[in-house]
MDAnalysis code that builds the backbone (N, CA, C; Angstrom):
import MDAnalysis as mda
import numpy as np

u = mda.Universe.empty(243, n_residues=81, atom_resindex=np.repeat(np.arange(81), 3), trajectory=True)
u.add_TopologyAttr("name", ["N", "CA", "C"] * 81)
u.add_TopologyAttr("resid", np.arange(1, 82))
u.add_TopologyAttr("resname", ["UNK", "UNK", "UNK", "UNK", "UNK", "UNK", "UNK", "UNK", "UNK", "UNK", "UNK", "UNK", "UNK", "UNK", "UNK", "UNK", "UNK", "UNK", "UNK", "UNK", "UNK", "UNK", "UNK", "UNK", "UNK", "UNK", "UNK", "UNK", "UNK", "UNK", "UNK", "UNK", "UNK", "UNK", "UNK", "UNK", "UNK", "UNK", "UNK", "UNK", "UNK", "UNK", "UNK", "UNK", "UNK", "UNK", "UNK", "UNK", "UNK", "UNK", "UNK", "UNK", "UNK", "UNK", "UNK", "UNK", "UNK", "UNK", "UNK", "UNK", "UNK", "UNK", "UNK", "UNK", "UNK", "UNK", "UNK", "UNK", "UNK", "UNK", "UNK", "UNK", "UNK", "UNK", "UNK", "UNK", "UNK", "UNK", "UNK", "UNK", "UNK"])
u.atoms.positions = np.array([
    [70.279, 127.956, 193.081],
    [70.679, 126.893, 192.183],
    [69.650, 126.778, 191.055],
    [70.085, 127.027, 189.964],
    [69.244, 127.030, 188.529],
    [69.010, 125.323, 188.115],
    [68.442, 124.915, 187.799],
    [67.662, 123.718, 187.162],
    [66.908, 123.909, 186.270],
    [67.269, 122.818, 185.025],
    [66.693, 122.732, 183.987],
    [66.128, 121.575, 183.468],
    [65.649, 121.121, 182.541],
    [64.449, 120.277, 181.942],
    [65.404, 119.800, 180.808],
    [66.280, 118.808, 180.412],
    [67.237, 118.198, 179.774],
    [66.532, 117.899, 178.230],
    [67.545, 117.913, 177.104],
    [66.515, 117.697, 176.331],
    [67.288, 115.990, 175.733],
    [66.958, 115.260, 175.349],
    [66.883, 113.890, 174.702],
    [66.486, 113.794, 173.464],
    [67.708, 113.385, 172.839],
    [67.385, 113.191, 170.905],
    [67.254, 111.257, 171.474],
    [66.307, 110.941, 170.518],
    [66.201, 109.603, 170.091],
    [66.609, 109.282, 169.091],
    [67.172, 108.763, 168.564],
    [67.748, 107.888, 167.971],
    [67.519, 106.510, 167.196],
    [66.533, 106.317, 166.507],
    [65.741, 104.602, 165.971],
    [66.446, 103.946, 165.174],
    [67.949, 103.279, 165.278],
    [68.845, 102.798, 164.243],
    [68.484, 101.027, 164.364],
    [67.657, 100.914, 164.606],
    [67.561, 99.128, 164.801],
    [66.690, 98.444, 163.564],
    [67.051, 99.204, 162.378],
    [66.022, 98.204, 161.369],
    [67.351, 97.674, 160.767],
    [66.435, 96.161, 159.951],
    [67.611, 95.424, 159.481],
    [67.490, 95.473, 158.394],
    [67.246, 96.826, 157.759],
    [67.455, 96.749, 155.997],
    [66.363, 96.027, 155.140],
    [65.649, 95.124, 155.714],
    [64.746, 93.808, 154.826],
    [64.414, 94.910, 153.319],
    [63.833, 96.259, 153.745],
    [63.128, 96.707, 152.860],
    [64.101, 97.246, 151.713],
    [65.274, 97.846, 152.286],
    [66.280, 98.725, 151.478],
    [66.785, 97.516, 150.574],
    [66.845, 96.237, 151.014],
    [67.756, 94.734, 150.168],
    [68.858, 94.669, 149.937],
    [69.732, 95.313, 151.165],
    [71.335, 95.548, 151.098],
    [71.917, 93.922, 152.704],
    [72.658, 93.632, 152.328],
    [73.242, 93.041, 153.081],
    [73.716, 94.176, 154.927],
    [73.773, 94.859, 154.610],
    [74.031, 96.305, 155.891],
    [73.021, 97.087, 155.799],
    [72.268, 97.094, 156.479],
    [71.003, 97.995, 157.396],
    [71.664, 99.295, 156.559],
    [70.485, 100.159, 156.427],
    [71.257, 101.277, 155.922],
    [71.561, 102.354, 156.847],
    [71.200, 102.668, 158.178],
    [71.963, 103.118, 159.228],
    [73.656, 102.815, 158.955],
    [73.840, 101.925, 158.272],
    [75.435, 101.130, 158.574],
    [76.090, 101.472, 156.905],
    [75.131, 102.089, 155.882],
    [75.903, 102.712, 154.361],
    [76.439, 103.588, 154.430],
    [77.912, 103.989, 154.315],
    [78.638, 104.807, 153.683],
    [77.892, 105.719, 152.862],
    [77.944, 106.705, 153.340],
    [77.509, 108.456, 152.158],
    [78.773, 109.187, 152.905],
    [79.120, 110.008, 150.968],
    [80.222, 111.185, 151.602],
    [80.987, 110.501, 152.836],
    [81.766, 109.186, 152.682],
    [82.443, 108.774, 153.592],
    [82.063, 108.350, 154.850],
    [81.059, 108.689, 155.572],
    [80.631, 108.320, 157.145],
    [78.876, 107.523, 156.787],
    [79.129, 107.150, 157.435],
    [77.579, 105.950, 157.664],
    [76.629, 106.957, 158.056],
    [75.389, 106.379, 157.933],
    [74.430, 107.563, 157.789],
    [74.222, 107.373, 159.021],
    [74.400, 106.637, 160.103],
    [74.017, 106.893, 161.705],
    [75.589, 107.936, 162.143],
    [76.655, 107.901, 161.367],
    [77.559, 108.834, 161.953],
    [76.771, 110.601, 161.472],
    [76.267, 110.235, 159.912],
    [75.961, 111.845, 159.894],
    [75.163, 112.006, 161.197],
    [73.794, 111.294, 161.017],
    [73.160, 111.564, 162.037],
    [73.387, 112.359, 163.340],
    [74.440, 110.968, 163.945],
    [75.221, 111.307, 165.139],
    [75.890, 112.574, 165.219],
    [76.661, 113.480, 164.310],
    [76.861, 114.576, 164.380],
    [76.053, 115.339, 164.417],
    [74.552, 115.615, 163.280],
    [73.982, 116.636, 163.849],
    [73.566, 116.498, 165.397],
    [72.934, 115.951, 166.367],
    [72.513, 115.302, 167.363],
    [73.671, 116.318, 168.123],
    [74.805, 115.449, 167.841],
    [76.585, 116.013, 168.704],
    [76.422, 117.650, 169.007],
    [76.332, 118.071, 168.177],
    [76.865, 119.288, 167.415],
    [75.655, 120.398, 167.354],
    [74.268, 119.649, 168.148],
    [72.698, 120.573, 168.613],
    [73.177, 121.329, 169.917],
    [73.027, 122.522, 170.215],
    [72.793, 123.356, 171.285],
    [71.806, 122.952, 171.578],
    [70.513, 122.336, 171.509],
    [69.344, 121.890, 171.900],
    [69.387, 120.808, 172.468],
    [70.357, 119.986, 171.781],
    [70.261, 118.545, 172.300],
    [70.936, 118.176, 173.689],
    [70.563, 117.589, 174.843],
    [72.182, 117.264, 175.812],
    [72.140, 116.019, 175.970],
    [71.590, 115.558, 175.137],
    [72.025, 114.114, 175.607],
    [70.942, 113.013, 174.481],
    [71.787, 111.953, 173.917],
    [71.521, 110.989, 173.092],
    [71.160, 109.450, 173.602],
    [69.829, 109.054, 173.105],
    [69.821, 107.496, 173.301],
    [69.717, 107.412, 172.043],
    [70.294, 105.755, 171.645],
    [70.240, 105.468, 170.657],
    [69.583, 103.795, 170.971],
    [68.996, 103.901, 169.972],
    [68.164, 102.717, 169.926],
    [69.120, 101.554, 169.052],
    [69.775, 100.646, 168.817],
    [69.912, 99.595, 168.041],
    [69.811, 98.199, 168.348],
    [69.570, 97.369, 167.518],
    [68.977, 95.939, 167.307],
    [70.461, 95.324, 167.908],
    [70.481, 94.193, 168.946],
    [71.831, 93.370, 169.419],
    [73.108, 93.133, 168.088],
    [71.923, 92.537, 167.220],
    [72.870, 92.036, 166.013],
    [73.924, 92.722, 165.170],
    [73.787, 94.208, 165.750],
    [74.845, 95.630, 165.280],
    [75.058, 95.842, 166.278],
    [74.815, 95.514, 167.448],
    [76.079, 96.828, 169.226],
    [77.014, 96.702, 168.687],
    [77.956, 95.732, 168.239],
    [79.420, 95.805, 168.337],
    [79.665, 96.679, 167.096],
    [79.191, 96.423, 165.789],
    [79.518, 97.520, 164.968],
    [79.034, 99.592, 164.977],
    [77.947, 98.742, 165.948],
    [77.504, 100.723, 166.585],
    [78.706, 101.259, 167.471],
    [79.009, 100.378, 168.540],
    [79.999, 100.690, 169.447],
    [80.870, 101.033, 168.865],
    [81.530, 99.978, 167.860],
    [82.975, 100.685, 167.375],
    [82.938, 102.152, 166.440],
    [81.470, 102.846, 166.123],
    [81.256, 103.887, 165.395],
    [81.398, 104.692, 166.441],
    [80.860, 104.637, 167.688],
    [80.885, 105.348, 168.604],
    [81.986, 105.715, 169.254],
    [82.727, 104.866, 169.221],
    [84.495, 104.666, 170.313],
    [85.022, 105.580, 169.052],
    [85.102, 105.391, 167.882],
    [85.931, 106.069, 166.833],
    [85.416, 107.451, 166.844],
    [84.404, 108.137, 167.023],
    [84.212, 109.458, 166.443],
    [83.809, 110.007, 167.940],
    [84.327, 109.525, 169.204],
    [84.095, 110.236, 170.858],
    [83.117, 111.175, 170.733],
    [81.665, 110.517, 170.519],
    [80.401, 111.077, 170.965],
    [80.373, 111.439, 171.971],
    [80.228, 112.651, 172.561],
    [80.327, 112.761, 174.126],
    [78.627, 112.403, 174.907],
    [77.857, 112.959, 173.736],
    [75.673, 112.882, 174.246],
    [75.561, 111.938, 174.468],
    [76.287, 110.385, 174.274],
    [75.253, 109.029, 174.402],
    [74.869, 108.839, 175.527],
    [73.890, 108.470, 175.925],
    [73.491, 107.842, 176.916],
    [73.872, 106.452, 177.007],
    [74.755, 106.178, 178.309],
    [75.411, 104.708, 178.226],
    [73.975, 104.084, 178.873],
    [74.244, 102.572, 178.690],
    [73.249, 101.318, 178.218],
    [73.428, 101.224, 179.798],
    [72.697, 100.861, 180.700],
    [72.193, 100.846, 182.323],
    [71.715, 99.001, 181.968],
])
């Protein structure tokens, strides 16, 4: 039986913008159509290196992270324990 050493992307999406001065964290801006935590989230997805994702975010966005997540079926996240 082969065993391996897993690898873990982190993920730091929990700032609240103060510095950028947008009303939406910029994890949460639209570029080229997808929010910059979705680009993110794809490269991450889409790593042969990577197997598996935590993502870090602040309470005051779960529900708008979640619904990024439910929409584009990330399969790497690591669910919240």
């Amino acid at each position: 039986m082969e065993s391996y050493i897993k690898n873990y992307g982190i993920i730091l999406a929990s700032g609240a913008g103060s510095r950028y001065k947008s009303d939406v964290p910029k994890q949460f801006v639209k570029i080229a159509g997808k929010t910059v935590l979705e680009h993110t989230l794809d490269i991450f997805e889409n790593s042969a290196y990577i197997d598996a994702v935590i993502l870090v975010i602040t309470p005051d966005y779960r529900q708008f992270a979640e619904e990024i997540l439910l929409k584009n079926n990330f399969k790497k996240i690591v669910p919240r324990r």
